[in-house]
C-alpha positions in Angstrom: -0.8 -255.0 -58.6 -0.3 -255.4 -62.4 2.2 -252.3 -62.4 3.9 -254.3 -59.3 4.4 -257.5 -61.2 6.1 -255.5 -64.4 2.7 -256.1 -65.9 2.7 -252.8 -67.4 0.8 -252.9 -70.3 -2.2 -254.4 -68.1 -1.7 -252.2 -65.5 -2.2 -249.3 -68.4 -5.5 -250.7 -69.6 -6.9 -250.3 -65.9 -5.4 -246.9 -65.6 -6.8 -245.7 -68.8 -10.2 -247.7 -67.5 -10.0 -245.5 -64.5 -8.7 -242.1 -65.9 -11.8 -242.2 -68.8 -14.3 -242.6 -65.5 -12.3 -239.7 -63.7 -10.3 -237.2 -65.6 -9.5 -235.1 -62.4 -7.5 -238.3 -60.9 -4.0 -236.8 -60.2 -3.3 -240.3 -58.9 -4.0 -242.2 -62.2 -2.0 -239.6 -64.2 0.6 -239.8 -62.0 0.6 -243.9 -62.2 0.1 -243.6 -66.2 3.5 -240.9 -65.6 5.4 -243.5 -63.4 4.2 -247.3 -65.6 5.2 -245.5 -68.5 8.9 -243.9 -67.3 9.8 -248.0 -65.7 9.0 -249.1 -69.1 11.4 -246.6 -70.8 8.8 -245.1 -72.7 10.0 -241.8 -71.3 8.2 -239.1 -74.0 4.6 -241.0 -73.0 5.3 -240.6 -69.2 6.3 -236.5 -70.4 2.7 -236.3 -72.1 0.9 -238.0 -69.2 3.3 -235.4 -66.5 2.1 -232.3 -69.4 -1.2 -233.7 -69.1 -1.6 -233.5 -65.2 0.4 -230.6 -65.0 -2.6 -228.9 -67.6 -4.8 -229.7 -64.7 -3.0 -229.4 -61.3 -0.9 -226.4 -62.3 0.2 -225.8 -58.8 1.3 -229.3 -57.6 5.3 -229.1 -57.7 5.8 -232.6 -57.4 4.7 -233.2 -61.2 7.2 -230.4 -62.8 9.9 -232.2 -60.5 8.9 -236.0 -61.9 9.0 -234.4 -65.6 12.1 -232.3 -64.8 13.9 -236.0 -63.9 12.7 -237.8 -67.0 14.0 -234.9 -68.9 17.3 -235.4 -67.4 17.4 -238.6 -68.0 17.1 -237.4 -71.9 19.9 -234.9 -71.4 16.9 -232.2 -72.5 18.9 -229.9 -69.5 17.1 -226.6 -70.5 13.6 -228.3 -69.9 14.9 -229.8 -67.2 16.0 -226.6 -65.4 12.9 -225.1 -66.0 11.1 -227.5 -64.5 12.7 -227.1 -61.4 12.3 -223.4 -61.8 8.6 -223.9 -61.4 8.8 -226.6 -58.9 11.0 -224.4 -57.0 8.6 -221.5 -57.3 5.8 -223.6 -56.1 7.1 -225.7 -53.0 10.5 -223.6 -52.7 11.5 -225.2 -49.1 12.1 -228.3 -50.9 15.9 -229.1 -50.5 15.6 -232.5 -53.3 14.7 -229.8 -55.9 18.1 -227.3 -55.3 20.2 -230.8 -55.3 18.6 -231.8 -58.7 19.0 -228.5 -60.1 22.1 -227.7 -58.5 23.9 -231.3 -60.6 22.2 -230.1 -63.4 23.7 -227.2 -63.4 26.7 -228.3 -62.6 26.8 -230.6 -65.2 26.2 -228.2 -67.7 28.9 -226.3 -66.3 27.0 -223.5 -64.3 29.4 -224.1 -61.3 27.8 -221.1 -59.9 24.7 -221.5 -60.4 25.2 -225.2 -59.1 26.9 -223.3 -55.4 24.4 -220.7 -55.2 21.3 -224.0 -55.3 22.9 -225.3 -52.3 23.1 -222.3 -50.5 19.8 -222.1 -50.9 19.2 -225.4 -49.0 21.7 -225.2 -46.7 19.2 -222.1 -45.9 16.8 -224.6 -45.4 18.5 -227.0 -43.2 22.1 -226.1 -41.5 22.2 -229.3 -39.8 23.1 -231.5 -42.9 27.2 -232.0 -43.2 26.5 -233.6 -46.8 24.6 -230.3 -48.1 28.1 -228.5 -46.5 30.6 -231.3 -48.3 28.7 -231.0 -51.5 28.8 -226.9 -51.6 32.7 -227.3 -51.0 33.1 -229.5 -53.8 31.5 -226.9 -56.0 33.9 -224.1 -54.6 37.0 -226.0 -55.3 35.6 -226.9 -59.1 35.2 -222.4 -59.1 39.0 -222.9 -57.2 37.3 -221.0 -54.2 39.5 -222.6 -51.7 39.1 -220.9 -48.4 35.5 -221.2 -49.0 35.5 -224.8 -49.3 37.5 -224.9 -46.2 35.1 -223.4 -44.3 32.4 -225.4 -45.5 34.4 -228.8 -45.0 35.1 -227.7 -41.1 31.3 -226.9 -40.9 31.0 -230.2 -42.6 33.0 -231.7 -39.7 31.9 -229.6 -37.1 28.0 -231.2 -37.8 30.3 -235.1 -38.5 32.7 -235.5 -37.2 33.3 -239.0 -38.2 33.1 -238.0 -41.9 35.9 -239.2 -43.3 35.6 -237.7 -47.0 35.3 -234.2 -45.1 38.4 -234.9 -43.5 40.0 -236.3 -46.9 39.4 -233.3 -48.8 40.5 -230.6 -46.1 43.6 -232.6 -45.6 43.7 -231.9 -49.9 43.0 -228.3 -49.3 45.5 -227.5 -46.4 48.4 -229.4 -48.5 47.6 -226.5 -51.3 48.1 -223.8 -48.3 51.1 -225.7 -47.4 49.5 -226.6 -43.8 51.6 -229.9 -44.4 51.0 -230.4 -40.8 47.3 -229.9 -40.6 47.0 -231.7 -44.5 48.7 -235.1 -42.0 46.3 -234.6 -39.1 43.5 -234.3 -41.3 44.5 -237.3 -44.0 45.0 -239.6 -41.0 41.6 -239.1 -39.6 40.3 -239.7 -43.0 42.2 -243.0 -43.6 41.3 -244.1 -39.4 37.6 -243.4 -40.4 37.1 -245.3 -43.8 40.9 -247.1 -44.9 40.0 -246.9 -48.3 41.0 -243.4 -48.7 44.8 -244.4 -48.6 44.0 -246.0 -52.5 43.5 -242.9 -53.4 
């Protein structure tokens, strides 16, 4: 309740009440983690993650929480190998390729960044968005026909995706399919009229 009313200092004195009665609380830690990352204090909340992680080694969830708060501290190496182990541990977990995957993109391993969302679109074939955000990768590694194929998947599973349409209409103008670039640019702007600002 304390941590739930920004009462976080409070909410820490119960915490650390509770952890000194229990040290094998993954909850408390995790609390102590989470209290301490809202109030910015991000290298305590990456003691109390090391801290948990020293006793539940095998929970992925905690390398994933640290990995994020690293992020936020543009520590990117840490960061990536905190997905690696998260990965390692709980590796059907699509969130963890997305997180590494713009990581990794942002640090300008493009590949690396396509070949994480393979690996969840191995995990689930049914989301368009995993399909639109490969695509985007491919045309950033100018992999056209590649994106083009995952944009029609991306339609195939959407069909009222209008930024799938928007960027295959982008694509086929490059092939000079000025035709199929107009059919595919006027779904776009029928679906969501803001495209035509851009």
């Amino acid at each position: 309740m304390r941590e739930n009313l920004a009462e976080y200092k409070e909410a820490l004195h119960y915490l650390f009440l509770a952890l000194s009665m229990n040290e094998n609380s993954l909850n408390t830690y995790k609390a102590i983690a989470r209290i301490n990352k809202k109030n910015k204090q991000y290298f305590y909340a990456i003691d109390f993650y090391t801290k948990a992680i020293e006793h539940f080694p095998l929970h992925s969830q905690l390398y994933a929480f640290r990995a994020d708060i690293y992020r936020k501290l543009k520590d990117y190496n840490n960061a990536i190998e905190d997905y690696d182990n998260a990965i390692k541990l709980d590796y059907s977990n699509i969130e963890y390729y997305l997180n590494r995957a713009y990581i990794k993109f942002y640090t300008d391993d493009i590949q690396g960044a396509i070949n994480d969302l393979t690996s969840a679109i191995a995990w689930n074939k049914k989301s368009y968005k995993l399909f639109e955000q490969r695509a985007f990768y491919k045309m950033q590694k100018h992999n056209l026909e590649s994106a083009l194929k995952d944009y029609d998947e991306a339609i195939k599973l959407n069909k009222k995706s209008a930024h799938a349409y928007y960027m295959r209409s982008i694509i086929k103008k490059l092939f000079n399919d000025t035709k199929g670039s107009e059919k595919d640019y006027n779904i776009a702007i029928t679906l969501n009229p803001s495209f035509k600002n851009f």
